[in-house]
Structures are given as C-alpha cells and as structure tokens.
C-alpha positions in Angstrom: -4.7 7.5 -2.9 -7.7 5.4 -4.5 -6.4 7.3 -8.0 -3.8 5.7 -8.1 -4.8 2.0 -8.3 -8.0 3.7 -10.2 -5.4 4.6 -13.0 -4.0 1.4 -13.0 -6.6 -0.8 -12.7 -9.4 1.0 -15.0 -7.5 3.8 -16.6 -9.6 6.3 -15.5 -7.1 9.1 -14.0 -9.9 11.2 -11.6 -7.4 13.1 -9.8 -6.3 15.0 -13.1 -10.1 15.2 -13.6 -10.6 17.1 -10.7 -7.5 19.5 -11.2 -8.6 20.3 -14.4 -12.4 20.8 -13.7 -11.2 23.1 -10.3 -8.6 25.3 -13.0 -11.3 25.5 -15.3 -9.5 23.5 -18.4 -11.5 21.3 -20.6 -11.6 17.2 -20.2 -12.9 14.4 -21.8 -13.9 11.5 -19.6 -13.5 8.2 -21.6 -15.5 5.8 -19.1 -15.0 2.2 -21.0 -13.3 0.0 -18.6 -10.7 -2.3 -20.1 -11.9 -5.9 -20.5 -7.9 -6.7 -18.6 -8.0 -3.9 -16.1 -6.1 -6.4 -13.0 -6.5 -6.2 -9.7 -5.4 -3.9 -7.0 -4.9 -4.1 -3.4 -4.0 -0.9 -0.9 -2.2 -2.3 2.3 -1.2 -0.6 5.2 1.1 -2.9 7.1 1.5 -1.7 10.9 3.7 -3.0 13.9 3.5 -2.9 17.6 6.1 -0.5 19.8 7.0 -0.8 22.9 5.8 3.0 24.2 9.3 5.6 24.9 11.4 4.1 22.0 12.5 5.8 18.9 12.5 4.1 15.6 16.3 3.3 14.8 15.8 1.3 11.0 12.8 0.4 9.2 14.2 -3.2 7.7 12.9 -3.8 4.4 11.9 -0.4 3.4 14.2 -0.1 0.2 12.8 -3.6 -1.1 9.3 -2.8 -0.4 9.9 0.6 -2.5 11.7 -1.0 -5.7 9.0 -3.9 -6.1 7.7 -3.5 -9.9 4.0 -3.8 -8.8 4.2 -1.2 -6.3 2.2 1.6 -8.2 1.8 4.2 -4.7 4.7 4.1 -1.6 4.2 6.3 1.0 6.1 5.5 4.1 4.4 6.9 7.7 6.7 5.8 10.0 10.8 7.0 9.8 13.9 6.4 11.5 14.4 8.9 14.4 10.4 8.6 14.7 9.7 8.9 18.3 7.0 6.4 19.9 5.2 7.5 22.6 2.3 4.9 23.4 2.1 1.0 22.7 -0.7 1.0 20.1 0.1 -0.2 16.4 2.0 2.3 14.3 0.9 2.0 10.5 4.8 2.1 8.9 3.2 2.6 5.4 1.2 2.8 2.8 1.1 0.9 -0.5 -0.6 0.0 -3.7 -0.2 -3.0 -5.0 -1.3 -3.6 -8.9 -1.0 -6.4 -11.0 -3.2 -8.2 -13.9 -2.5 -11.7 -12.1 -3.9 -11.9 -8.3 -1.7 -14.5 -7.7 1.3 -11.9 -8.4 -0.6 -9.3 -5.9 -0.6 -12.4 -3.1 3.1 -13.1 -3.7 3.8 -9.6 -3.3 2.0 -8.7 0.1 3.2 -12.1 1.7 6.6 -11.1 0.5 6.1 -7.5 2.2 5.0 -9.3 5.5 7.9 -11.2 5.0 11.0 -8.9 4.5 9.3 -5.7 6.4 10.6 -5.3 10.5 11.2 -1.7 12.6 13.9 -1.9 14.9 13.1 1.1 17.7 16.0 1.1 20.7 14.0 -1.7 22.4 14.1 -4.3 19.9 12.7 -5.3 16.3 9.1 -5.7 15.9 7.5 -7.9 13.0 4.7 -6.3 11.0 1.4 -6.7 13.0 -1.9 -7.6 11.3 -0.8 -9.5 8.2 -2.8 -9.7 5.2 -3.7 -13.1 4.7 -4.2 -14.6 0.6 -7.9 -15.0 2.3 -8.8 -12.0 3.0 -7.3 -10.7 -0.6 -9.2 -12.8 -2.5 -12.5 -12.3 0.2 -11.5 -8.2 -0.2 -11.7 -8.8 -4.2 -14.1 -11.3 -5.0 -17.8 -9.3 -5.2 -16.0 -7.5 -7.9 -13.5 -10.0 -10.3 -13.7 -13.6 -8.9 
C-alpha cells in the first residue's frame, strides 16, 4: 500500500500508472516533487493472544478509522477471529500522513494509546509500540 502515502506525500499516483500502462491507455508522469510533500509513516500495530481464544472486540478500532490523517485503514484482525497460537497478531494496517511530523507522532502514540483486543481470555494492549524515536530515526535520511 506504498501508493498510497506515495500520493500523499509526493503526488505521484503509480498505482493508476500501472493500471493504465497494463490496459494500454495513455499517461503522463509529472515527476516534480512538491517543495511541502509531508511526511508519512505505515504502522502495523500488533498484540499478543493467549493461543485457543477468539477475538470478542477490537477497542479502538472506530477512532483509529475516523482520524483525519489516516490516508490507508485496513484492519487484519476481526471480532469472531479465531487465535490459534501465542505469537503477535498484526490487528492492522495504517498510513499515517501529515505535513507536520509532530502531528504524525501525536497520531501513532494516540493509536498505541486508545487501541486494545479483548479475545475471551482477557484484553491485550498493542505490542511493539512505535516509539517518537524510531519515527523520526525511520524518517530522518530522507526530511530531517
């Protein structure tokens, strides 16, 4: 889902590219970045099951999905999912896009914050948190 934080970020919309080149219908590729193109960040926030549960409520999910900067939401993870093992689950996938990194920090602290699974054994926290660190370590060879 790189395209869409592509789009976002540098304007440059390659997955249209490349459904136009494979139909065979003309494009135009403008490749002038914008001096403002902002910063984007794809997280993947994941929890830890106990094995033989089932996923009962994903807490947080409906705030995570109507966050303004949120530019791709694609949950993994779904109430009546069954858990078979005890290895982190990824619950979902999300782009993150703003032109103010300290907006994109807020954002993914806020995400650690509000987002919990409750399976029939319990509520787990999101596992492997994103730290402001390792945003601005993850972004810094390329806008810092």
């Amino acid at each position: 889902h790189s395209f869409d934080y592509q789009r976002a970020s540098g304007g440059i919309d390659y997955l249209t590219f490349m459904i136009k080149y494979a139909l065979g219908v003309p494009f135009v590729v403008n490749s002038q970045m914008p001096v403002d193109r902002g910063f984007a960040v794809t997280y993947s926030p994941y929890f830890k099951p106990n094995g033989g549960s089932v996923v009962e409520q994903i807490i947080g999910l409906e705030d995570v999905r109507n966050m303004k900067e949120i530019i791709t939401f694609m949950p993994i993870v779904y109430e009546g999912y069954a858990i078979d093992g005890d290895k982190p689950r990824k619950i979902m996938m999300i782009t993150v896009y703003s032109k103010d990194l300290d907006t994109i920090i807020s954002d993914i602290a806020h995400v650690n914050k509000i987002l919990k699974v409750r399976t029939d054994k319990g509520i787990s926290p999101v596992y492997a948190e994103l730290t402001d660190a390792d945003i601005i370590t993850a972004l810094k060879p390329n806008r810092i």
